[in-house]
Steps between C-alpha positions, in 0.01 A plus 500: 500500500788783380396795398693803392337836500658866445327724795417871392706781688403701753205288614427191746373173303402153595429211321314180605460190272354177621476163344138311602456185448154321677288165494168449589264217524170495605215203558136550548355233647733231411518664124794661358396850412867670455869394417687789396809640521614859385847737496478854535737700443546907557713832600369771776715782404524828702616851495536799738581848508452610840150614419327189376518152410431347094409153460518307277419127397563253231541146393672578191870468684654602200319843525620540893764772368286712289219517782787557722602772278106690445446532850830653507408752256134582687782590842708774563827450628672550799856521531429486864218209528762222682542784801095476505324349815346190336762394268757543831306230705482239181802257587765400220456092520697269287428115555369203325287274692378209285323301791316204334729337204467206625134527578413649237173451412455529153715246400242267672292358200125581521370153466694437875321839596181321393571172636580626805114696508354184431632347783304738725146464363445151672533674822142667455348132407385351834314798598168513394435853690700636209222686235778692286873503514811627276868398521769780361885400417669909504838558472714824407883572419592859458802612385616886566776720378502883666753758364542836552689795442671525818660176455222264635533202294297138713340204343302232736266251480205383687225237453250268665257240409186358688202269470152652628169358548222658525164362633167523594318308756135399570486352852126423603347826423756702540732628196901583529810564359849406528844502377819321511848561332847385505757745378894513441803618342628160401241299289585142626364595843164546410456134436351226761323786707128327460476465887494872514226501269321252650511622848392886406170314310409297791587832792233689329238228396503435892487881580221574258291185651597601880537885515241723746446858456733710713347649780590920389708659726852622615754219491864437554620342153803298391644531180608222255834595351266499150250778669819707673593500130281706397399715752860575568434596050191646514526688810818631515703410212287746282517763733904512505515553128632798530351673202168528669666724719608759230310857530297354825638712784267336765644163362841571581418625834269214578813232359772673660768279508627426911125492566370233708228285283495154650565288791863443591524176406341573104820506238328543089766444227502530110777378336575378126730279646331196611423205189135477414261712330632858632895377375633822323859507574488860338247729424383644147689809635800246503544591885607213691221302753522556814354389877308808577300463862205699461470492888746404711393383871150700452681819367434651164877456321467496124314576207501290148647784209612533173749765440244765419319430807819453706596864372180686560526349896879550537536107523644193332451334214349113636495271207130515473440674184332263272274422195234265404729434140660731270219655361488713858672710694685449807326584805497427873361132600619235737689222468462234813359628765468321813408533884855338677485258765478516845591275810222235502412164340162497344380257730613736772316741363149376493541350839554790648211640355165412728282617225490620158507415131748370271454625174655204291482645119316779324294531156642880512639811643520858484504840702710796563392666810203259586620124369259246430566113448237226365614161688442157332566319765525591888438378815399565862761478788412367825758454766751510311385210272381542087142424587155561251534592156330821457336711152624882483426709255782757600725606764637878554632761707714813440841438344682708759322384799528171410855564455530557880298216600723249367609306786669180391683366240628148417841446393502324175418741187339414192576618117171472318442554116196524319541301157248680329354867535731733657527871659322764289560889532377747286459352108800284576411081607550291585855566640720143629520588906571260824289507806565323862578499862467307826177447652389776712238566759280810535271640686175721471413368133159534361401174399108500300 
């Protein structure tokens, strides 16, 4: 992926091509509905003058010069433009990291791909509560090569592949869904996984057939690692993107960093650095990833930024400025971003809980001051013990006090990737991101 480009004077320019190569089957009902695979391939090319940005994209790589060289003509230089706040913070990275060679996963014929789908559907056979189901192979290699006038010249690789299905459930009268995946970096561990399967069907054919309405009310609730996930995303993740933050003086004030915002035991990390869905060793800035703790013992220490954003606060770049594909440009979004552990086992934790609910997995999340979460599965606590499975339509409480009322954490944290969907801000999803933590316990929830 070499590329040699002549940069025009006396302005700052980027470029960002990316090699795309995905697979993806699908089955409906035991009948093969898709088996495709497709390459894309494309250029994000950028230009700025110290008073705006041009874009520009293409898949015509042999026409990456010329639109280098148009947007170029719509700028006006700048003799001064490296001594300019934004281009200052952008770091000068040189590095090739080529992770999965020996992985990789299009050199893994399609009919394996296939074969190794097929293996899966028998898992739905014995159950008869079963009224629709689809299976998905997905898998995704992406190749990227950033260069840029100040000497920023990185190519890397990430990719991942996964098996999904999809279900829905009739169970006496009453009508479900579920979902269960395996995913990986590394194709030949996604094989022999049925149990998995198996055991997520029969968990929520018993839960739909058992389950009693919740009695409303305020509840202490423990967190799965899959539910921390993404209210750690939802919640807070969103709200450290630091371009929200741009113009809004009762924002800054409000997110002062050294402010207390949690309990003292609450740590939240994003970093591009951990394998799995939010990988991105560098961003599409070409900054390098970093471990950037959001909060730090309850206290507000860090922001996510790109080097515009990182400017206009006085900060530093954090690796986080990403897009969707080259057809977009880069702006703030997460990576992985987790809740980190704590100093008790899981079983610790619920024992020491005399009641409550543990919320086991989700349908969905959202919320930015007020979050809400949709449970699939939870159930009551009762001295100490996982007792009653119980129906909730939601559960939710205000981010910050919540925040506060987190009291315990287990110790063993959780990386979590969504095979299909992803994060989605503004026009640009869905964007590859990681989710996760520990469990954790909290109190004062609103549980309906």
């Amino acid at each position: 992926m070499e590329h040699t480009i002549k940069f025009p004077p006396d302005l700052y320019a980027d470029i960002r091509w990316e090699d795309v190569y995905s697979t993806r089957i699908s089955y409906d009902n035991g009948i093969l509905k898709q088996n495709k695979q497709k390459c894309d391939r494309g250029a994000f090319i950028r230009i700025y003058d110290g008073r705006r940005w041009y874009y520009s994209a293409t898949t015509d790589l042999e026409q990456v010069q010329a639109e280098l060289d148009g947007l170029a003509g719509m700028a006006r230089p700048d003799p001064q433009i490296f001594s300019h706040p934004v281009i200052r913070r952008l770091e000068v990275n040189r590095d090739r990291l080529i992770r999965y060679t020996d992985q990789d996963i299009r050199h893994v014929p399609r009919a394996d791909k296939l074969a190794l789908l097929n293996a899966y559907l028998p898992v739905l056979e014995p159950f008869r509560e079963v009224a629709n189901s689809q299976a998905h192979y997905l898998d995704n290699h992406t190749l990227k090569h950033i260069v840029s006038s100040l000497g920023t010249d990185v190519t890397f690789d990430y990719q991942s592949c996964a098996v999904v299905i999809r279900y829905d459930l009739k169970v006496r009268d009453k009508q479900t869904q579920g979902m269960e995946y395996v995913m990986d970096q590394d194709f030949s561990r996604l094989s022999g996984q049925q149990d998995k399967f198996a055991a997520s069907l029969k968990k929520d054919i018993d839960f739909a057939a058992s389950a009693v309405p919740v009695v409303p009310g305020q509840y202490t609730c423990i967190l799965a690692p899959i539910v921390t996930g993404v209210f750690a995303h939802e919640s807070f993740g969103h709200k450290s993107e630091a371009d929200f933050m741009i113009g809004d003086e009762t924002m800054k004030r409000e997110w002062a960093l050294g402010s207390k915002v949690g309990s003292d035991i609450l740590n939240i990390i994003d970093t591009g650095l951990i394998e799995g869905a939010g990988y991105v060793p560098f961003d599409d800035e070409g900054c390098r990833a970093k471990e950037n703790y959001l909060i730090k013992n309850g206290v507000l220490t860090g922001r996510l930024h790109s080097s515009y954003t990182a400017a206009a606060l006085d900060e530093q770049p954090t690796g986080n400025a990403r897009a969707v594909n080259f057809e977009y440009e880069p702006i703030v979004r997460m990576t992985t971003t987790y809740i980190g552990g704590g100093n008790m086992t899981q079983e610790q934790l619920i024992a020491d809980t005399p009641k409550g609910i543990l919320i086991e997995n989700l349908k969905h999340g959202s919320g930015m001051t007020t979050f809400t979460i949709a449970p699939s599965r939870a159930y009551m606590i009762r001295d100490g013990k996982v007792a009653e499975p119980v129906e909730i339509s939601v559960i939710t409480g205000n981010v910050m006090q919540t925040l506060h009322e987190i009291d315990a954490i287990s110790d063993e944290v959780v990386y979590l990737s969504f095979p299909t969907g992803g994060c989605g801000k503004m026009e640009q999803y869905p964007l590859r991101v990681g989710f996760g933590g520990a469990y954790i316990r909290a109190n004062g929830i609103q549980v309906q």
